[in-house]
Backbone as a ProteinNet text record, in pm:
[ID]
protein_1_A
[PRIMARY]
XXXXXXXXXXXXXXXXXXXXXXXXXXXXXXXXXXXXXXXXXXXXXXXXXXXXXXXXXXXXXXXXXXXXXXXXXXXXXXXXXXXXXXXXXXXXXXXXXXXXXXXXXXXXXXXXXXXXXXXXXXXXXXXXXXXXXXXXXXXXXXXXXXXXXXXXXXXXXXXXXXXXXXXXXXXXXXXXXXXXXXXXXXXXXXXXXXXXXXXXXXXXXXXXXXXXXXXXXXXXXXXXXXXXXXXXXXXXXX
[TERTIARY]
17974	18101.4	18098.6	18122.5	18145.9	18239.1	18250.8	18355.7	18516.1	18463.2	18572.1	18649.2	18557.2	18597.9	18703.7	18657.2	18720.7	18892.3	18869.3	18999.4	19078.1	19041.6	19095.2	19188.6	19060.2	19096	19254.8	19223.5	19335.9	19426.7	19420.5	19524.7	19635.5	19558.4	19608	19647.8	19580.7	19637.1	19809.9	19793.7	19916.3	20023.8	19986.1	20095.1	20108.9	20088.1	20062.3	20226.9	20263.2	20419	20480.5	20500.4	20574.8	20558.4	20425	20416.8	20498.6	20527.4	20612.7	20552.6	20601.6	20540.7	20608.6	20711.7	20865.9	20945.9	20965.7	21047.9	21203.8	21313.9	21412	21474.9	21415.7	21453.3	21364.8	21211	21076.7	21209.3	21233.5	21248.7	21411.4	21507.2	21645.7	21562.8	21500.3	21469.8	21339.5	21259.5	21197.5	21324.4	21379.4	21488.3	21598.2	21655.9	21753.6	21845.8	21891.1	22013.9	22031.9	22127.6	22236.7	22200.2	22077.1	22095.9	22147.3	22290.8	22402.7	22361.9	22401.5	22440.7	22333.8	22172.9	22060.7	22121.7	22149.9	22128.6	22228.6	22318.2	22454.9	22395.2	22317.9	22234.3	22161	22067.5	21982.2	22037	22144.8	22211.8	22294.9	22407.5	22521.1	22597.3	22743.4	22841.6	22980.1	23074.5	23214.7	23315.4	23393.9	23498.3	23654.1	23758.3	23888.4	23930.9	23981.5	24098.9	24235.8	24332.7	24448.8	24428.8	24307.9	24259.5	24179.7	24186.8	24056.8	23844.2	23807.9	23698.7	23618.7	23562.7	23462.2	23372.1	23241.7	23113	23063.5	22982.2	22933.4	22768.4	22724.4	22575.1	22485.8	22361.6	22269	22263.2	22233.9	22176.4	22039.5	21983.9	21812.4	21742.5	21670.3	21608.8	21479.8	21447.3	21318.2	21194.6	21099.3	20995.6	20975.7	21008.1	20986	21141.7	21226	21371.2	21336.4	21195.3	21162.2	21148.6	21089.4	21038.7	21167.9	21135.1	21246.8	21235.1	21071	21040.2	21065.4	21057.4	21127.9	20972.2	20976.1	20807.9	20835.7	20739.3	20736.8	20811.8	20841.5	20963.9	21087.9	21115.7	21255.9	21276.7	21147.6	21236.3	21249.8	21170.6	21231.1	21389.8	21372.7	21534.3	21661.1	21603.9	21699.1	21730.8	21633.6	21625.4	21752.9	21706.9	21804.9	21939.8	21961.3	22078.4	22192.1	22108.7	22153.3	22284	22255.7	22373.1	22562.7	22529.1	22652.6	22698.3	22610.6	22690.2	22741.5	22655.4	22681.4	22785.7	22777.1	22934.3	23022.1	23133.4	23181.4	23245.5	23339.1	23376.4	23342.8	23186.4	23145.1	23142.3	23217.9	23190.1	23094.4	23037.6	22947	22930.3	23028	23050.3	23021.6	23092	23071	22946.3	22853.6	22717.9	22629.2	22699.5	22605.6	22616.7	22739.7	22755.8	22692.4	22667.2	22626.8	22457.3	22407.8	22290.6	22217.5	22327.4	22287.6	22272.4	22381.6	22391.2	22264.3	22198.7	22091.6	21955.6	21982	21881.2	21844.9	21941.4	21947.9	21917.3	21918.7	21891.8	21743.7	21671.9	21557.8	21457.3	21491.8	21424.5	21371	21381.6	21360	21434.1	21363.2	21478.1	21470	21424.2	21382.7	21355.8	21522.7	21532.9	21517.3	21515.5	21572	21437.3	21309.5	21182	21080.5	21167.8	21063.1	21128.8	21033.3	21037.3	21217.4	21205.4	21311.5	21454.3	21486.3	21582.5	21650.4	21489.3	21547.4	21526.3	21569.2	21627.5	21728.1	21690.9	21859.1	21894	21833.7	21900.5	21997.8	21987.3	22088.2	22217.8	22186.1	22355	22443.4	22357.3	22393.7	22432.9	22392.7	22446.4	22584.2	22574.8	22730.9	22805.9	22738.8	22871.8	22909	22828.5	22932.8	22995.7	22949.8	23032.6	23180.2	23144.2	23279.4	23365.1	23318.8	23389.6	23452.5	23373.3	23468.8	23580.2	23543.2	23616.5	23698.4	23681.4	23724.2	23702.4	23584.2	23509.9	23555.7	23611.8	23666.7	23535.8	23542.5	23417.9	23367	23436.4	23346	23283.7	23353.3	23260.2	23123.9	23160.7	23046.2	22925.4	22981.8	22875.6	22810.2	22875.5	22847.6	22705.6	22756.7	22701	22525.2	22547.1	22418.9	22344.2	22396.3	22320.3	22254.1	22311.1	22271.7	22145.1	22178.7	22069	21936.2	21991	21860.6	21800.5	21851.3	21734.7	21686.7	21768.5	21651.8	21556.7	21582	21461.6	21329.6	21370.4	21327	21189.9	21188.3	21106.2	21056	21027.1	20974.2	20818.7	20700.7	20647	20607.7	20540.9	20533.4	20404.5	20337.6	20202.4	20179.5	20091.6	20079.9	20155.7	20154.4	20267.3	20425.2	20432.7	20600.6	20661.5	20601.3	20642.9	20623.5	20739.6	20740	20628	20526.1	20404.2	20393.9	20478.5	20475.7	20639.1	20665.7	20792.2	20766.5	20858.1	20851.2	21009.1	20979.2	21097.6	21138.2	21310.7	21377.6	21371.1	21325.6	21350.5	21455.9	21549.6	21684.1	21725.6	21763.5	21853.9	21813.1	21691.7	21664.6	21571.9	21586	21566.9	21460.9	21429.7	21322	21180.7	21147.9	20986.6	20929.4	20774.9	20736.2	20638.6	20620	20531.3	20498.4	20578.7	20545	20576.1	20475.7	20472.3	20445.2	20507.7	20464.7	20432.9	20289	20211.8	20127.7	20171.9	20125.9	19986.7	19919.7	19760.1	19676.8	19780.1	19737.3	19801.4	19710.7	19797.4	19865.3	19843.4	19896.4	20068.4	20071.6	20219.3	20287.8	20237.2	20295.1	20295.2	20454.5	20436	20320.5	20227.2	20158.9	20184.2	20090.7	20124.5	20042.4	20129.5	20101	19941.1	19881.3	19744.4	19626.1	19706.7	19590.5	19550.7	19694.2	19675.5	19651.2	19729	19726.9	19880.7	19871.4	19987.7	20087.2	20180.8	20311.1	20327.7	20320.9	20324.3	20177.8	20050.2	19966	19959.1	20026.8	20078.2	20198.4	20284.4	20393.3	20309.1	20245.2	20205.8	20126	19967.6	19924.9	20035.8	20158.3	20193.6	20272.7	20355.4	20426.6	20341.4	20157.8	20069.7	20060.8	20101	20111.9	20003.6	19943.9	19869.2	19942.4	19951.4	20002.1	20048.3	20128.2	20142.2	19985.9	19960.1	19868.3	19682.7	19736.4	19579.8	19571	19701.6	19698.5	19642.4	19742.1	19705.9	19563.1	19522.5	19386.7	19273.4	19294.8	19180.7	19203.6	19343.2	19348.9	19379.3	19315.5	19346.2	19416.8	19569.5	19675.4	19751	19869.3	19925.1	20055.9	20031.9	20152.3	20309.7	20365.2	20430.8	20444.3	20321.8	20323.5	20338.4	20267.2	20256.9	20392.2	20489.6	20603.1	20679.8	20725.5	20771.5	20733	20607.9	20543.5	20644.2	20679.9	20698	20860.5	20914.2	21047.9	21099.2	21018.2	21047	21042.6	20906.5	20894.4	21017.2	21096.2	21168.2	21347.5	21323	21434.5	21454.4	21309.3	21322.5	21366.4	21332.3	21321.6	21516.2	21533.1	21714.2	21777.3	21705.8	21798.9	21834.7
14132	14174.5	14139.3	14238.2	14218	14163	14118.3	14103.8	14171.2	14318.3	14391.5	14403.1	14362.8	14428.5	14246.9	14152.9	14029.5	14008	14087.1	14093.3	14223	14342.9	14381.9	14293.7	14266.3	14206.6	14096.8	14021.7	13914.7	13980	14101.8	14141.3	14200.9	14281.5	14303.3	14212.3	14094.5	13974.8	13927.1	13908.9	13922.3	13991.7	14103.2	14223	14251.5	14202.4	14243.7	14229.3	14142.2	14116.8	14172.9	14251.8	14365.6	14502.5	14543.4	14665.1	14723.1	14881.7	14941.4	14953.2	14899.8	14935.4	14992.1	14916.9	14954.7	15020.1	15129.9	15223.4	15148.5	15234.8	15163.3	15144.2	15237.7	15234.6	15150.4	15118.7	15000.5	14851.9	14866.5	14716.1	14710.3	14771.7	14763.3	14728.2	14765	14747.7	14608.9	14623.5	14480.9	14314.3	14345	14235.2	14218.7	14382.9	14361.6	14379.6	14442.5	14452.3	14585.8	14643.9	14749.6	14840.5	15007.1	15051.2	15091.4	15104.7	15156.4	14992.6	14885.6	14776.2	14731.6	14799	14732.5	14846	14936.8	15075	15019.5	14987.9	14935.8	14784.1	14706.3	14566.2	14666	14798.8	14840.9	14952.1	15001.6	15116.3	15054.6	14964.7	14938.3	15020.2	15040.9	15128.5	15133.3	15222.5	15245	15188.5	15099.5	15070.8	15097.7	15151.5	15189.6	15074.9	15094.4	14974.2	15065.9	14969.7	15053	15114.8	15049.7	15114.9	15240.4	15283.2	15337.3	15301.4	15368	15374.8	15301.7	15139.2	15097.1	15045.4	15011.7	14970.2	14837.3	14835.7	14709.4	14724.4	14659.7	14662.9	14649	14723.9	14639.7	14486.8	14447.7	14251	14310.3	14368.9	14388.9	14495.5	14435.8	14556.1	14569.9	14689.9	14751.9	14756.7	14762.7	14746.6	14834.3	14980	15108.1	15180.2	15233	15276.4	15406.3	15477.5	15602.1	15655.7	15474.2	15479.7	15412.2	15496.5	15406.2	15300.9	15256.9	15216	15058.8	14944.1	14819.3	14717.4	14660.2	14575.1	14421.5	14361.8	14251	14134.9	14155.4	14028.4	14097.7	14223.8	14274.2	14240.2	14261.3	14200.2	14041.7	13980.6	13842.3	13827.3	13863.5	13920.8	13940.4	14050.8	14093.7	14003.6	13944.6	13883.1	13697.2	13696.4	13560.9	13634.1	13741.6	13785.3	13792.8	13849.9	13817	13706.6	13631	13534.9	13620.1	13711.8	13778.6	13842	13886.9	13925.7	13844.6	13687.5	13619.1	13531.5	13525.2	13464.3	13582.1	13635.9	13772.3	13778	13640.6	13665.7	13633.7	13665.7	13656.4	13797.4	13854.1	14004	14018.2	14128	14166.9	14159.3	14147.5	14157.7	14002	13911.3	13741.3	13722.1	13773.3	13738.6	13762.5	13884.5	13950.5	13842.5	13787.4	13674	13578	13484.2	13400.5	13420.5	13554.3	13552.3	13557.9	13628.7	13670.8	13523	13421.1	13299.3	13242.8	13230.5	13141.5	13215.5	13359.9	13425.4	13346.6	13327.6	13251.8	13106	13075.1	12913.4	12895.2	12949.7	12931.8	13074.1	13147.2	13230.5	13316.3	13359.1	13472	13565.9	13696.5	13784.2	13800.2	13674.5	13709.3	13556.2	13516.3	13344.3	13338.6	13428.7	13434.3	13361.4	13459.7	13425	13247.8	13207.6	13113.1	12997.9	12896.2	12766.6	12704.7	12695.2	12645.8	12646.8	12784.1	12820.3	12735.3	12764.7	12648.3	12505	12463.6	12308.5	12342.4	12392.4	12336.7	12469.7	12551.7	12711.3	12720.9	12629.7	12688.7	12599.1	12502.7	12389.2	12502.7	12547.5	12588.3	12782.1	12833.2	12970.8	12904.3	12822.2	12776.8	12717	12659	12588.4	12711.7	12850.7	12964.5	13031	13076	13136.4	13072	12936	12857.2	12850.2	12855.2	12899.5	13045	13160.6	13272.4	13304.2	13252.7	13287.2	13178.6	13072.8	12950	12933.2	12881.3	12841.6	12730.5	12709.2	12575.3	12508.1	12404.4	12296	12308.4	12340.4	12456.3	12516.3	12640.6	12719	12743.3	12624.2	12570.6	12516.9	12446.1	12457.1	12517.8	12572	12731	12786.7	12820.9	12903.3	12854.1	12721.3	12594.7	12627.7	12618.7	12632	12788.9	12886.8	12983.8	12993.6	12957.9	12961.7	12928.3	12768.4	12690.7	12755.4	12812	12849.1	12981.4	13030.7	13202.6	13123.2	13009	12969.1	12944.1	12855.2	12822.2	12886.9	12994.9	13132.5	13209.5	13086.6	13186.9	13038.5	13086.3	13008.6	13084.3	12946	13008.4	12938.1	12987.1	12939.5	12826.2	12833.6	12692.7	12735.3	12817.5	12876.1	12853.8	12836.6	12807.6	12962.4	13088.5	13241.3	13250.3	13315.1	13310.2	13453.4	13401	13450	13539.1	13484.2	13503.6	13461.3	13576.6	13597.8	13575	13512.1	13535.7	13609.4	13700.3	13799.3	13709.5	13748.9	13713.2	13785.7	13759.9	13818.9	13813.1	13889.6	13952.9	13757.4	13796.8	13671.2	13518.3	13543.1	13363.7	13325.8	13196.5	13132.6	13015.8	12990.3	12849.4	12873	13005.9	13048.7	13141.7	13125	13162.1	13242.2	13341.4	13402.4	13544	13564.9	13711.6	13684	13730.1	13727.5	13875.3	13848.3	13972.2	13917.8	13930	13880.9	14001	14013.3	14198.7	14125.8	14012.8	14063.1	14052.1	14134.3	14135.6	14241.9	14324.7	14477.1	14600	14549.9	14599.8	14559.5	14429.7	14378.9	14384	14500.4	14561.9	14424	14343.9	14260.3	14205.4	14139	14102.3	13976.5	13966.7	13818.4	13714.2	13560.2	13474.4	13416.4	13373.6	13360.2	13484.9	13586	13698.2	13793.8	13840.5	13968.6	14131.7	14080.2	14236.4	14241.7	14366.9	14477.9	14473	14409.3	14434.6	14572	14676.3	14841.1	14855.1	14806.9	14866.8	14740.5	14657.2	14588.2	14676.5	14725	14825.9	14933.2	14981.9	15094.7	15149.9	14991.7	14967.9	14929.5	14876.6	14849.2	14959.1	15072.8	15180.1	15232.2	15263.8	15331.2	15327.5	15191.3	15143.2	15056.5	14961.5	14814.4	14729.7	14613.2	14521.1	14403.1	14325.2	14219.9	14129.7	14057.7	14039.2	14059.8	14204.6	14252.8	14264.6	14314.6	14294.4	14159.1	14071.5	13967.9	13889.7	13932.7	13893.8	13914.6	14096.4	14103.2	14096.2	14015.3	14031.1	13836	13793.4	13624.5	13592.7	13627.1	13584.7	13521.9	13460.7	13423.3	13506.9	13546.7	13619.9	13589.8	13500.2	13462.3	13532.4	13559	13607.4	13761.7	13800.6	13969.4	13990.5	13920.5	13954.5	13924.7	13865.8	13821.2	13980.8	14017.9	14104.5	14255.5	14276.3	14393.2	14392.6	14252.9	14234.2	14278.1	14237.9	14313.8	14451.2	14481.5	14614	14745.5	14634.5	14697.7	14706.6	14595.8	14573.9	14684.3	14724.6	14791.9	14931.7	14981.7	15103.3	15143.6	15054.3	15009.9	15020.7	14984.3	14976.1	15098.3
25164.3	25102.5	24953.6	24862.3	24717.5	24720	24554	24480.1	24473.5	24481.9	24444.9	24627.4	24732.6	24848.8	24909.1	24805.1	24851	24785.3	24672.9	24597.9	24680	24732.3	24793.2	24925.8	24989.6	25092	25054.4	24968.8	24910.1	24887.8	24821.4	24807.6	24941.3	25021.9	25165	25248.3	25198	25310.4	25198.4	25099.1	25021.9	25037.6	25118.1	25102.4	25294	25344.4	25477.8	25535.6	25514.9	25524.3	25542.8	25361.5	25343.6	25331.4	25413.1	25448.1	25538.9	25520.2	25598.3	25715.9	25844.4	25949.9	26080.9	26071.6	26182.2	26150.9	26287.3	26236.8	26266.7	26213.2	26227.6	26419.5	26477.1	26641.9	26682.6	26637	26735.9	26700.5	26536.1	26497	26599.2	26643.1	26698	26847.9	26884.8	27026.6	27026.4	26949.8	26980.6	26933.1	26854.5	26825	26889.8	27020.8	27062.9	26997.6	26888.1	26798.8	26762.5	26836.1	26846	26692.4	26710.6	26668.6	26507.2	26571	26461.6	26356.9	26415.1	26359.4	26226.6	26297	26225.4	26104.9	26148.3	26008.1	25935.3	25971	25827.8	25794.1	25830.6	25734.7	25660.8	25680	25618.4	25489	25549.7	25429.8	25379.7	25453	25408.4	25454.6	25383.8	25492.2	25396.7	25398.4	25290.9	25419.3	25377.6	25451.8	25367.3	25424.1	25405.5	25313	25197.8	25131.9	25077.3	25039.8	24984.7	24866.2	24803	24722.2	24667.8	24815.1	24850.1	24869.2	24944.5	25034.8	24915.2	25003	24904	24972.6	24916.5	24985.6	25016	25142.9	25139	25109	25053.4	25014.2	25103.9	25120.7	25237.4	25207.6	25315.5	25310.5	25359.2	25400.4	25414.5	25362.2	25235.9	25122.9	25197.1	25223.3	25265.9	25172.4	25157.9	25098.2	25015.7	25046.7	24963.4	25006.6	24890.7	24892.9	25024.7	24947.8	25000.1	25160.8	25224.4	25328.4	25397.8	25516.3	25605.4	25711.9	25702.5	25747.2	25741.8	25798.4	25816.2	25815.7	25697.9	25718.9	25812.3	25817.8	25930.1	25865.1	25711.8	25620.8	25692.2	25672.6	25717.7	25851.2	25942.6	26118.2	26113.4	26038.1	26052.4	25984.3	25863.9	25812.9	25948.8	25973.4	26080.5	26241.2	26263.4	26329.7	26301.6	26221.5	26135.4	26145.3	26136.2	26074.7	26200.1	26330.4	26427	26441.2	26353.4	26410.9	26354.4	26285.3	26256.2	26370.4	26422.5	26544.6	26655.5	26722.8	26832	26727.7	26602.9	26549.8	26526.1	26606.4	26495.6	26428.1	26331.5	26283.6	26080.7	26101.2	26027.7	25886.7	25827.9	25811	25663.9	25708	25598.6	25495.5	25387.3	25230.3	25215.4	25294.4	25299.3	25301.7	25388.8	25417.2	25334.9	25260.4	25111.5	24985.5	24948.4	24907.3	24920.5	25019.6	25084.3	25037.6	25059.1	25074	24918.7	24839.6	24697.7	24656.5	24697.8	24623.8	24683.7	24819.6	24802.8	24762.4	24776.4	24658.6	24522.9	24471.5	24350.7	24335.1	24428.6	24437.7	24464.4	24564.7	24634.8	24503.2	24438	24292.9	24414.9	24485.2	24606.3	24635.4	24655.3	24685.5	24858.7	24926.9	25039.7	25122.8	25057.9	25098.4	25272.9	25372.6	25497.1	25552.6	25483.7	25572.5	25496.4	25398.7	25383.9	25446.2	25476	25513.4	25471.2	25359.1	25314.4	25336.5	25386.7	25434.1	25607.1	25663.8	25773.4	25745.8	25647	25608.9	25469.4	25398.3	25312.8	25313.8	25340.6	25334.2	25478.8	25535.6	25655	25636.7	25541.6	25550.3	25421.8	25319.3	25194.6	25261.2	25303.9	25404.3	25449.8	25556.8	25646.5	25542.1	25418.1	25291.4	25245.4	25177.4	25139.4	25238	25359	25470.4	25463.3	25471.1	25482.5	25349.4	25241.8	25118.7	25130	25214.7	25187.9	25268.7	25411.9	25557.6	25585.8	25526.6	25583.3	25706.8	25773.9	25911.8	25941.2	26078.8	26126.3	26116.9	26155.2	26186.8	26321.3	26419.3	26539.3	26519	26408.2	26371.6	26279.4	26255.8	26148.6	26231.8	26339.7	26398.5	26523.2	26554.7	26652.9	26502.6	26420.7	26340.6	26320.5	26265	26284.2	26396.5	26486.9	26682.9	26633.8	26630.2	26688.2	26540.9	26450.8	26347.7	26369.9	26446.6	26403.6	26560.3	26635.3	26761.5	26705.6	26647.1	26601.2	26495.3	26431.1	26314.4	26420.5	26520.6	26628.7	26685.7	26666.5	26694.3	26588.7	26471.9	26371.2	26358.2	26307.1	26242.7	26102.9	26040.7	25868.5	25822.2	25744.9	25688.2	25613.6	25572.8	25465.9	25320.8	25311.1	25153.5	25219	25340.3	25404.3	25389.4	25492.8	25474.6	25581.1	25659.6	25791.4	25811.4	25941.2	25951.3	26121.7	26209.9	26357.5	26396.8	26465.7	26505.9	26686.1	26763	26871.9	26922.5	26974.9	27041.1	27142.2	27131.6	27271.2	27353.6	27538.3	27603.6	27718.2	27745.4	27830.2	27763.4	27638.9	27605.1	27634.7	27669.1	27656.1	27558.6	27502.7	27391.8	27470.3	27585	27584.6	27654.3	27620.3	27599.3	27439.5	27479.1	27365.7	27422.3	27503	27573.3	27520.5	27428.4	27369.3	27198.4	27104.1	26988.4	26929.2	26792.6	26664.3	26538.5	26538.3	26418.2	26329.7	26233.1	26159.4	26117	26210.7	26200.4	26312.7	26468.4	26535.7	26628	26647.6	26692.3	26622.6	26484	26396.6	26383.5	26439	26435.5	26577.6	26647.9	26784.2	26862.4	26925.2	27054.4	27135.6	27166.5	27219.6	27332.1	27386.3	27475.2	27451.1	27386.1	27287.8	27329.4	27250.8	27314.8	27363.9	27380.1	27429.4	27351.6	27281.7	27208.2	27295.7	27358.7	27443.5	27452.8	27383.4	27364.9	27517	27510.8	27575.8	27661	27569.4	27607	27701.8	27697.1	27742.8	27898.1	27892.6	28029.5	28119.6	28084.7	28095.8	28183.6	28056.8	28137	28252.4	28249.8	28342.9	28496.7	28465.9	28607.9	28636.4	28550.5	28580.4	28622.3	28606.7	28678.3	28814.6	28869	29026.2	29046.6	28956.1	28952.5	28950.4	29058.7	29099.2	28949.1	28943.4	28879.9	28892.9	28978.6	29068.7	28965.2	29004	28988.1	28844.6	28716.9	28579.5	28551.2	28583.5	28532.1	28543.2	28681.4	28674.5	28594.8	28613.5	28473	28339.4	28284.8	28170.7	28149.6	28244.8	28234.5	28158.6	28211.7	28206.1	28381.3	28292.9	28437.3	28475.1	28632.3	28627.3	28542.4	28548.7	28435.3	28353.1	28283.5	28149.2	28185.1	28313	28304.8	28331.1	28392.4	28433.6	28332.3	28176.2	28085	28041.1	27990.9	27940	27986.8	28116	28139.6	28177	28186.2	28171	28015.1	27915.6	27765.5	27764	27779.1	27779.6	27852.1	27983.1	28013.5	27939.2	27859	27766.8	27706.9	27628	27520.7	27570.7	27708.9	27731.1	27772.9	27820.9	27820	27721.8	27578.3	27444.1	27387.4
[MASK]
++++++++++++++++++++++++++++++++++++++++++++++++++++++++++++++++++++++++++++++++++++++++++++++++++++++++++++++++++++++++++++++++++++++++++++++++++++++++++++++++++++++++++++++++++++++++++++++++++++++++++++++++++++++++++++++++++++++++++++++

C-alpha cells in the first residue's frame, strides 16, 4: 500500500461516521422511533401562533442538505433524542435551545455523539431544559434515567466519538446482543461478536430452518438467533 492509498484510507476512516448511509425509513425502524416523528427532528415543522405560522428548526443536521440520507452520527443523534418522546413534555423549540447552547460549549456541532456529553453534557442539557420548561425535580430526573440508559448503549473510541450503537430490542434496555458499527456490514445490524447481518438470520428462518439448526452453523447461541429475529421482526411491524 502507498502513500497516497494510506491517506486515502485515513481519510475514509475520518469520514466513515458521517457518511450518508440510512435511509430515513431503515434509521425509524432500526431505532424504533415513529416515522413522522424522526422526519420533523430531521426537517423541522411550522406550528400555529397568534401570530401566525412559525418554525421549528431541525435538531438533526444530515451530512449532505441534498441527500436524505441519515449517516451513522445522525442515528446515534436520534437515538439520544429519544428521550423527547419517553419524557413528553419536553417540546421541540426547548430542545433546539438546549442543544444549540451545548453546541457552544463542547465547540461541536455534534455535542450528542461525543464522550462528553454523557458526563457534563447530560447535567448541562437537564440545567437548560429546566431553564425553559421549568422541570420539577422528578422530572429532572426521569429525564437523567432515560438518558443515561440510551448513553448506556453507545460506545466511543479513543478520540471519545461514539463508534458502535447497540439497538433496543421490543423495549428492553439490559442486553447487548445486536450492534451497528459502519465498519461492519456496511453499518447494517449485526449480532455482537459475529457480524452476521440480523436480515440474513430473518430470512434464513422465514425460509423454514429451525432456530436450532441457524444457530448452529453460525456458532451462535440460540439466544442470540432468537434476539436476532425478534428485531428483525420489530422492524417489519414498524
Amino acid at each position: 500500500m502507498n502513500k497516497k492509498d494510506n491517506i486515502n484510507n485515513n481519510q475514509w476512516e475520518l469520514n466513515i461516521y458521517n457518511i450518508p448511509t440510512y435511509s430515513i425509513t431503515d434509521a425509524s425502524r432500526y431505532l424504533n422511533i415513529p416515522l413522522p416523528t424522526l422526519k420533523t427532528w430531521l426537517n423541522g415543522r411550522k406550528y400555529p401562533t397568534n401570530a401566525g405560522n412559525k418554525y421549528f428548526l431541525p435538531i438533526i443536521q444530515r451530512p449532505n442538505s441534498q441527500n436524505s440520507q441519515l449517516s451513522f452520527t445522525n442515528l446515534i443523534e436520534a437515538h439520544i433524542l429519544r428521550v423527547i418522546r419517553t419524557i413528553h413534555n419536553i417540546q421541540l423549540d426547548k430542545v433546539r435551545f438546549a442543544l444549540d447552547y451545548i453546541s457552544q460549549q463542547f465547540n461541536t456541532n455534534h455535542p450528542l455523539v461525543t464522550k462528553q456529553f454523557s458526563t457534563d453534557g447530560v447535567d448541562l442539557f437537564i440545567e437548560q431544559v429546566e431553564n425553559l420548561i421549568n422541570v420539577t425535580r422528578s422530572g429532572q430526573l426521569a429525564i437523567k434515567t432515560v438518558l443515561t440508559n440510551l448513553l448506556n448503549r453507545i460506545e466511543w473510541d479513543q478520540e471519545n466519538i461514539a463508534t458502535r450503537l447497540y439497538p433496543i430490542i421490543n423495549n428492553s434496555l439490559d442486553d447487548k446482543i445486536l450492534i451497528i458499527d459502519p465498519h461492519i456490514s456496511f453499518g447494517k445490524p449485526t449480532i455482537t461478536g459475529r457480524g452476521i447481518p440480523t436480515k440474513i438470520i430473518a430470512q434464513l428462518y422465514d425460509a423454514g430452518d429451525s432456530i436450532e439448526l441457524i444457530a448452529q452453523d453460525y456458532d451462535c447461541s440460540v439466544f442470540q438467533i432468537e434476539k436476532a429475529i425478534l428485531f428483525e421482526s420489530q422492524l417489519i411491524a414498524a
